[in-house]
C-alpha positions as CSV (number, residue, x, y, z in Angstrom):
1,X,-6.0,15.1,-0.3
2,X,-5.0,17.5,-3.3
3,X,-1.9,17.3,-5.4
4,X,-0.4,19.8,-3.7
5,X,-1.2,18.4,-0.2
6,X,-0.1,15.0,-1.3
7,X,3.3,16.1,-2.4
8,X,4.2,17.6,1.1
9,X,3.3,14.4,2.8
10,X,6.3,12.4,4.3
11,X,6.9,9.5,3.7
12,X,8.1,6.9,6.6
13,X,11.5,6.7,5.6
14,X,11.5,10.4,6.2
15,X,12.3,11.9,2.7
16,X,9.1,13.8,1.1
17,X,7.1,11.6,-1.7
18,X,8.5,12.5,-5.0
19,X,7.9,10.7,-8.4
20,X,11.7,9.4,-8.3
21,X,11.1,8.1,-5.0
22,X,11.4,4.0,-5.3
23,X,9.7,2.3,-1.9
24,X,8.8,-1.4,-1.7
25,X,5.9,-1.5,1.2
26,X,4.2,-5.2,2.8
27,X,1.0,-5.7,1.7
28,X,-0.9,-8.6,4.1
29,X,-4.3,-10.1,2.1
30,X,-6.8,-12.2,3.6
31,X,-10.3,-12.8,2.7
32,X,-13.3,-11.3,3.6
33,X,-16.8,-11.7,3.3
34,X,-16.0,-12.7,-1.0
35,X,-13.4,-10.0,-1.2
36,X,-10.0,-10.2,-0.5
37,X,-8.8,-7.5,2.3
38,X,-5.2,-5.6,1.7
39,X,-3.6,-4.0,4.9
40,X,-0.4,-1.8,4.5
41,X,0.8,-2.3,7.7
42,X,3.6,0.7,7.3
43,X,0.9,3.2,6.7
44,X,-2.1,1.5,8.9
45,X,-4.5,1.4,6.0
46,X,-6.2,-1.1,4.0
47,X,-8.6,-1.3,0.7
48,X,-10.2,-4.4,-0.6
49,X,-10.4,-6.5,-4.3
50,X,-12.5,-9.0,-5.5
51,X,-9.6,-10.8,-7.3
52,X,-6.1,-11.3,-6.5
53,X,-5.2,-10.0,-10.1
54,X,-6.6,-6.5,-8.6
55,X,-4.3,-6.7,-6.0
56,X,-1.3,-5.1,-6.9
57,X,-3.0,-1.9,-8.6
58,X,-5.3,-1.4,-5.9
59,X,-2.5,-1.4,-3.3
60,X,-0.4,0.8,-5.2
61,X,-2.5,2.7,-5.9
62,X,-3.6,3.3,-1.8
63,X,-0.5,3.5,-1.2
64,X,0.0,6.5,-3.7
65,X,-3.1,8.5,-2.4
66,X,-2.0,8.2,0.9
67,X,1.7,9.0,0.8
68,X,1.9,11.1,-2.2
69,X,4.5,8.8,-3.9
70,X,4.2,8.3,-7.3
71,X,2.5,4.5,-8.2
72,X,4.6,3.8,-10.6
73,X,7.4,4.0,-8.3
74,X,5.9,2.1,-5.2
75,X,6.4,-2.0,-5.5
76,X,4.2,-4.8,-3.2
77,X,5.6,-7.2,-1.3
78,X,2.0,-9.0,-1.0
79,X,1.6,-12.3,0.9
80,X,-1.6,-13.9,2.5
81,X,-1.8,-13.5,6.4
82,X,-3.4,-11.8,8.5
83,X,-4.0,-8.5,10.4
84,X,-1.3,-8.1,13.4
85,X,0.7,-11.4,12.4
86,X,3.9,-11.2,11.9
87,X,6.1,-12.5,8.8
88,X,5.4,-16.4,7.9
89,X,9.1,-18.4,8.1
């Protein structure tokens, strides 16, 4: 996706990805096969780390490729789980 491209993409609140845009999105990590998997439920995507350190960065910055939003605006809410759970209590 270009710059351009990525700029017209809505986001799911329904306002159009700009840098001043602030969005906090659920990130759900489990591991897999000596990686650990991050699923973005909101936009049905995931990417994979080999440390939880990497996590963050690597979520935001899917997020960011997929959406258009700037990455220094998007914030994880990242918790271990699974695929199609819903939140832990």
């Amino acid at each position: 996706m270009d710059h351009h491209t990525a700029r017209r993409v809505r986001d799911y609140g329904g306002r159009v990805g700009t840098p001043s845009d602030e969005r906090t999105f659920e990130v759900v990590a489990w591991p897999a096969e000596r990686r650990l998997v991050l699923y973005v439920p909101e936009i049905e995507a995931a990417t994979t780390v080999v440390a939880m350190s990497d996590a963050d960065a690597a979520a935001r910055s899917l997020i960011a490729d997929l959406t258009g939003l700037d990455a220094g605006a998007i914030r994880c809410d990242i918790r271990l789980g699974r695929r199609g759970t819903g939140p832990t209590p």
